[in-house]
C-alpha positions as CSV (number, residue, x, y, z in Angstrom):
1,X,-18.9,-4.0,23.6
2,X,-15.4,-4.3,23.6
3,X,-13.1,-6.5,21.6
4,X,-9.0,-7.2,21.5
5,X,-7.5,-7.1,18.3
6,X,-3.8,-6.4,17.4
7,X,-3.3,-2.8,15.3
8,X,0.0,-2.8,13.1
9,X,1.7,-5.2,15.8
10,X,0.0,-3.2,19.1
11,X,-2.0,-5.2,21.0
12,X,-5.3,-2.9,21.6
13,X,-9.0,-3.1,23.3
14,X,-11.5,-1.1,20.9
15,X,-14.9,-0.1,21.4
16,X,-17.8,-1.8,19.0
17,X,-21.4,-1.3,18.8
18,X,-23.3,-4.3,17.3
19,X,-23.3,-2.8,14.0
20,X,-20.3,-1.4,13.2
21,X,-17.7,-2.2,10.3
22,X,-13.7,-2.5,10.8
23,X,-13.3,0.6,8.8
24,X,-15.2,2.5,11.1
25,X,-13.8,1.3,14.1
26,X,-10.3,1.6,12.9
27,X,-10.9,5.3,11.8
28,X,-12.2,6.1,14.9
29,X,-9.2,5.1,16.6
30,X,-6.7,6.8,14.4
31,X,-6.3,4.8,11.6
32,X,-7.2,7.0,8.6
33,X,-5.5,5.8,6.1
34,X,-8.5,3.5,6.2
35,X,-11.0,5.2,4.0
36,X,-14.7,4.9,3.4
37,X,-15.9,5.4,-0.3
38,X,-18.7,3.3,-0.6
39,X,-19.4,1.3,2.5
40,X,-20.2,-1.6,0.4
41,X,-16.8,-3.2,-0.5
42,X,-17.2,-2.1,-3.8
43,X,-14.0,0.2,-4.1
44,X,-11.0,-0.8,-2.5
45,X,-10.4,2.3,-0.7
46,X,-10.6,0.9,2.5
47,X,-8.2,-2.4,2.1
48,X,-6.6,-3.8,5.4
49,X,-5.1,-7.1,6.1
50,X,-6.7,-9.2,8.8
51,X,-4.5,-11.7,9.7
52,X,-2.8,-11.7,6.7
53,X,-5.4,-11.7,4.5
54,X,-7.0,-8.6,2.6
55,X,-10.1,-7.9,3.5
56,X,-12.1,-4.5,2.6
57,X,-12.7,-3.2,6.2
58,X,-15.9,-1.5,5.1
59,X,-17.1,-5.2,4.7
60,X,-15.9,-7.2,7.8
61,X,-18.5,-6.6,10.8
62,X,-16.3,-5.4,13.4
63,X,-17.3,-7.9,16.2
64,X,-16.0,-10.6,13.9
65,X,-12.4,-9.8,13.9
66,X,-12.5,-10.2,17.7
67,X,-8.7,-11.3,18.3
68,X,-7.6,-10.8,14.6
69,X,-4.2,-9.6,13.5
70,X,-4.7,-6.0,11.8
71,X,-2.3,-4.6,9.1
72,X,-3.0,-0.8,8.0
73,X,-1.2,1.3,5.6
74,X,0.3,3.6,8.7
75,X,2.3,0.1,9.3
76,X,4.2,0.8,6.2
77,X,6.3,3.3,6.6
78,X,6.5,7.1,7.8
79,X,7.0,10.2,5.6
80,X,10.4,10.4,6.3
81,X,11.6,6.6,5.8
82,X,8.8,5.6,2.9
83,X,8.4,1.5,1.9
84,X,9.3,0.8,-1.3
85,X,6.1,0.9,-2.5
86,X,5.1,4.3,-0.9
87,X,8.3,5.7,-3.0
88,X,7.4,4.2,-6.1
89,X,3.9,5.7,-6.2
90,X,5.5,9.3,-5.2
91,X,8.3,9.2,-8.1
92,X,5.6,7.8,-10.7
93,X,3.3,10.2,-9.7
94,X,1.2,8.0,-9.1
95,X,-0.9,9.7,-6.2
96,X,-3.5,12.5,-7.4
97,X,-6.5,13.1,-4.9
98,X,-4.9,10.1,-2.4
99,X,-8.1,8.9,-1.4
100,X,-7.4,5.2,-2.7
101,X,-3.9,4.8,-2.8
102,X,-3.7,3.4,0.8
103,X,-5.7,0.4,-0.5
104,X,-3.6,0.3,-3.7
105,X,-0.8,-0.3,-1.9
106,X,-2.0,-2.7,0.7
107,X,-3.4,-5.1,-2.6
108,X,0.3,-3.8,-4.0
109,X,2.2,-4.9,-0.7
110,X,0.0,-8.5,-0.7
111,X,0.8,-8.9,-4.5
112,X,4.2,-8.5,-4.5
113,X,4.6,-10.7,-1.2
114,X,3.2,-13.4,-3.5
115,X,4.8,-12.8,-6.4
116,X,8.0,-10.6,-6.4
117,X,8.1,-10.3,-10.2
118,X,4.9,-9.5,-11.8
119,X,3.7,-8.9,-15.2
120,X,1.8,-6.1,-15.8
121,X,-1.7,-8.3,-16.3
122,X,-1.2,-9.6,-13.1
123,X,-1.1,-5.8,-11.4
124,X,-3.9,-5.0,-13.1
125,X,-5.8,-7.7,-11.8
126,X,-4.3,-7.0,-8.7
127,X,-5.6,-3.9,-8.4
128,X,-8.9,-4.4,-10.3
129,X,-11.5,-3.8,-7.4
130,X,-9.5,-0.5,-6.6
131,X,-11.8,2.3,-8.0
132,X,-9.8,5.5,-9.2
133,X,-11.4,8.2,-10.6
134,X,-8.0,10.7,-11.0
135,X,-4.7,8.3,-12.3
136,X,-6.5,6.4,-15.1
137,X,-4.3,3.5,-13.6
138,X,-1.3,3.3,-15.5
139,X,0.4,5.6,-13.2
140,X,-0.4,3.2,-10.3
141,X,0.5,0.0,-12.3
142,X,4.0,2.1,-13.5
143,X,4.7,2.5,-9.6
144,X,3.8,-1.1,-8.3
145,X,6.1,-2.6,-11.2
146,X,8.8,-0.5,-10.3
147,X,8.3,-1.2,-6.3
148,X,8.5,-5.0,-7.5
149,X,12.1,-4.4,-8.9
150,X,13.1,-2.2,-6.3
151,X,12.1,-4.7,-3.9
152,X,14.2,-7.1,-5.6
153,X,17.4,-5.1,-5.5
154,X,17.2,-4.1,-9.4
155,X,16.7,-0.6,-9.5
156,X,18.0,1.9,-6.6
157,X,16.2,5.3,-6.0
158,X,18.4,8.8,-5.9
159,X,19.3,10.0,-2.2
160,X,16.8,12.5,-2.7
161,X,14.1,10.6,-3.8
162,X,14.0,11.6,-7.5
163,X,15.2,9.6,-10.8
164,X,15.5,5.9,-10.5
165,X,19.2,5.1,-11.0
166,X,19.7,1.8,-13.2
167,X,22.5,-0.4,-10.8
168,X,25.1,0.0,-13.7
169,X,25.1,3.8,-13.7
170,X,26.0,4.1,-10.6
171,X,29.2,3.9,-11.4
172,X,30.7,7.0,-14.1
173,X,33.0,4.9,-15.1
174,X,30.9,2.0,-16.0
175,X,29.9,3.3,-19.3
176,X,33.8,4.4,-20.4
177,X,33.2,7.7,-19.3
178,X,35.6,10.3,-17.3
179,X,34.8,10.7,-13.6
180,X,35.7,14.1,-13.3
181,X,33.5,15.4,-16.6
């Protein structure tokens, strides 16, 4: 059967057989940033928000988001013009094997539209039904407190995507010293 949703703002008709899960569908039509790890909605990895709302693809029968509003991580931004979040995780090093940082960072993205300025419990919590085997987390919860600043306009990120520059050292002369040393 086939069903209409909307795909990261693109109105699109899919293809569904009775049994099929959202992930599935949306990997077979070229979203695979949607991952499957346990095909139970037990790890996070395949995190999307239908209409608005996180859901774990892997868990949402596919004929039920007939008409729904889908948001995958390819909506976020492209490897040459990152979202804030994406650029955290890269300068915190944040992202080992990759296979669940797409769904970090669509329960990252819903978190910090929520609540700009998080503590680091509230991350953690966050992210708690993300299962990752490689970063032992703190990585990931380094990254998603710094995209929450970042987002803020508190912290700027170098022109080629290395060190975090505070705001006030932007400026040499801010500290007292001599712009030409």
């Amino acid at each position: 059967m086939e069903i209409q949703l909307t795909i990261n703002d693109e109105p699109t008709t899919v293809e569904v057989e009775s049994d099929e899960d959202l992930a599935t569908v949306l990997r077979r039509n070229g979203y695979t940033g949607v991952k499957c790890g346990c095909d139970g909605g037990a790890c996070g990895a395949s995190k999307v928000f239908v209409d608005d709302e996180v859901k774990m693809a892997c868990g949402v029968d596919a004929r039920s988001a007939e008409g729904a509003e889908i948001e995958t991580i390819e909506n976020l931004g492209t490897q040459d013009d990152l979202h804030p979040i994406q650029e955290a995780f890269v300068d915190h090093f944040a992202v080992q094997c990759g296979f669940c940082i797409p769904g970090m960072i669509i329960a990252a993205k819903s978190l910090l539209a929520d609540n700009p300025d998080p503590t680091e419990a509230e991350v953690r919590e966050a992210i708690d039904d993300n299962l990752c085997r490689c970063t032992g987390y703190q990585k990931p919860v380094e990254a998603i407190l710094d995209a929450a600043d970042r987002m803020r306009g508190e912290r700027s990120v170098a022109a080629d995507g290395g060190s975090r520059i505070e705001p006030d050292q932007t400026d040499c002369t801010a500290h007292g010293g001599d712009p030409d040393e």
